[in-house]
N, C-alpha and C positions, 0 to 999 in steps of 0.2 A: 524250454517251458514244458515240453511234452513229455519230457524224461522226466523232470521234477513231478511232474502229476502223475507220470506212470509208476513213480514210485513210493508213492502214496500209499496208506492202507485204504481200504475202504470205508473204517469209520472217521479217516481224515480225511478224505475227499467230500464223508455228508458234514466235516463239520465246516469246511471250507464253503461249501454250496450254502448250505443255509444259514451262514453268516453274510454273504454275499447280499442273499434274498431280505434278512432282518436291514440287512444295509441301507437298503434302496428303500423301503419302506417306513423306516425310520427316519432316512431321510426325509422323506415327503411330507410328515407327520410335522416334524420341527419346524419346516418350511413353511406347510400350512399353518400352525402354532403361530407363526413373526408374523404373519401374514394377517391373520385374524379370520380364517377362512375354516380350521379344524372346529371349533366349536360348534358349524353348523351341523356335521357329522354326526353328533350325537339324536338320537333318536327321543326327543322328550315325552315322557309316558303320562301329558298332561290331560290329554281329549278324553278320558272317559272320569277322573276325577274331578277335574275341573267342569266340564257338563255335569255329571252328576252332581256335585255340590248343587250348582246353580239350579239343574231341575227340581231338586226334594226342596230346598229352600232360599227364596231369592232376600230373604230379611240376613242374612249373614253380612256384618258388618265391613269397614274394610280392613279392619286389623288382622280380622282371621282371613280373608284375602291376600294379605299383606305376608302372611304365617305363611300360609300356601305355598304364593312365589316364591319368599323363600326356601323354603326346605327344598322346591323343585331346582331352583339352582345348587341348591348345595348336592344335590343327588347327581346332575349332569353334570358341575367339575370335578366331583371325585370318579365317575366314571370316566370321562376323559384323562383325569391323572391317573387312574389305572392304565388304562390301555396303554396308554403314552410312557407308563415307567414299565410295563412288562413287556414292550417292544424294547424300552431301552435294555431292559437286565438280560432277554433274548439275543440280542445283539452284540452284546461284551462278551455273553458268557460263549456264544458258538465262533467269537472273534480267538475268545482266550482259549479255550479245546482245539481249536483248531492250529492256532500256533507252539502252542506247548505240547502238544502230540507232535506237531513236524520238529521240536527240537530235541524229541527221543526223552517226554518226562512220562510218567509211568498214566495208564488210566486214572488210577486213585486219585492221584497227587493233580494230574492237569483238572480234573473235574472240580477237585477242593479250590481247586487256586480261580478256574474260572466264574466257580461260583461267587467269589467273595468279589471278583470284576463287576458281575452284574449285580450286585446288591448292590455296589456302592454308585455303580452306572443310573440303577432303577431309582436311588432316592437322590442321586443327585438331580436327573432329571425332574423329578417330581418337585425337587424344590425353584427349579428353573421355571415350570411351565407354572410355580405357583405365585412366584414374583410378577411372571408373563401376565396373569391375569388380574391379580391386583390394581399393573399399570394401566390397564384398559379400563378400568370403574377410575369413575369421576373421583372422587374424593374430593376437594376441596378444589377442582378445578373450578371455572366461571360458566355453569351448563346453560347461562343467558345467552350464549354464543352461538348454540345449537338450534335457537328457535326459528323456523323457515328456513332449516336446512331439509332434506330426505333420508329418509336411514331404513332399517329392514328392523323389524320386530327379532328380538334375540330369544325372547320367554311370551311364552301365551300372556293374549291380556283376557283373564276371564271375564262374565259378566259384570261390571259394578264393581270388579278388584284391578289391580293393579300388573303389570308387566316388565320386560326391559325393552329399549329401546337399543341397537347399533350403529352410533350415528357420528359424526366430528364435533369433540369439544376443543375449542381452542387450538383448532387443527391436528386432537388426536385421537385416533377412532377409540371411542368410549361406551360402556354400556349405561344409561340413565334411564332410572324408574319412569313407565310412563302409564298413562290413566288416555280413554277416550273421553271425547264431552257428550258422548251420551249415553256411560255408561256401557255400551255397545263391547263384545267379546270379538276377539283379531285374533288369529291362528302367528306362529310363530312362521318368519318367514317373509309374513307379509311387507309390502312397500308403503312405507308410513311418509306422511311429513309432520314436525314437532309444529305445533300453532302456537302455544304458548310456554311459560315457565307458573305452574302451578303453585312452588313453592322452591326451597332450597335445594329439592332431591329429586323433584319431579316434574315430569313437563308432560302436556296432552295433545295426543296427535290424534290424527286422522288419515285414513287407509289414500292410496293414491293408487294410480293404474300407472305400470310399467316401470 
């Protein structure tokens, strides 16, 4: 093993090292992804929009509330499917330079050929983690199931607008739209219980301690 490494070039021992490194953290990422644990990760940039909407004006109805949450999710799973396909195309690509330089293919050529690994690396995971999320929202599951269950807030609920909830539908961890009963603004994060089913898509909880 030592002679094998000692015979290495130096720019194939950094591709070896930090394929290694993409390895392990790539790992973890996927892991968290099945798990339904990576989503928390993201950083949601709701607390000064979402306050401020509500401070300049509290007559804002709930559709443009509803507009809101949306777009804000749609911003946190493209950033997580970024991260998550440029850890993957990082990962193929310094897998592929590092083994087609140890089998004596020229720079040019091992870089063209790794490249085209992690593109196809990068969009296939993007289509995985996009199916991954999909099956997590309720769609036509029975979200009557969920009511006086506990779940953790997925999306800010702002004042008088709408949220998501992270909680078991039908025994599978699901995201469903949810509303307080009084109107009341919950940080993402927080420990909710669902009290009722509001309507086909949405259910209204209330913050719980622990």
């Amino acid at each position: 093993m030592s002679e094998w490494w000692q015979e290495l070039s130096q720019v194939n021992r950094g591709f070896y090292c930090a394929a290694a490194f993409c390895s392990v953290f790539f790992a973890w990422q996927m892991i968290s992804a099945l798990i339904g644990l990576g989503d928390s990760d993201v950083d949601f940039d709701t607390d000064v929009d979402a306050d401020g909407i509500g401070d300049a004006d509290h007559t804002y109805d709930e559709f443009e509330h509803g507009a809101e949450t949306d777009a804000t999710e749609t911003v946190a799973a493209f950033k997580m499917l970024s991260v998550r396909s440029i850890i993957a195309f990082f990962t193929l690509f310094t897998w592929g330079g590092a083994l087609y330089l140890n089998n004596g293919s020229e720079m040019g050529h091992a870089m063209t050929l790794s490249t085209i690994w992690g593109l196809a690396g990068m969009g296939s995971v993007a289509g995985i983690l996009y199916v991954l999320r999909k099956m997590t929202h309720t769609g036509t599951q029975r979200i009557a199931s969920c009511v006086g269950s506990r779940g953790t807030l997925y999306l800010d609920i702002p004042e008088n607008g709408s949220g998501e909830v992270r909680v078991l539908v039908s025994g599978v961890l699901s995201n469903v739209k949810a509303k307080t009963s009084d109107g009341s603004a919950l940080k993402a994060g927080t420990p909710v219980k669902v009290m009722r089913l509001l309507d086909d898509l949405t259910v209204e909880v209330t913050s719980v301690s622990g």
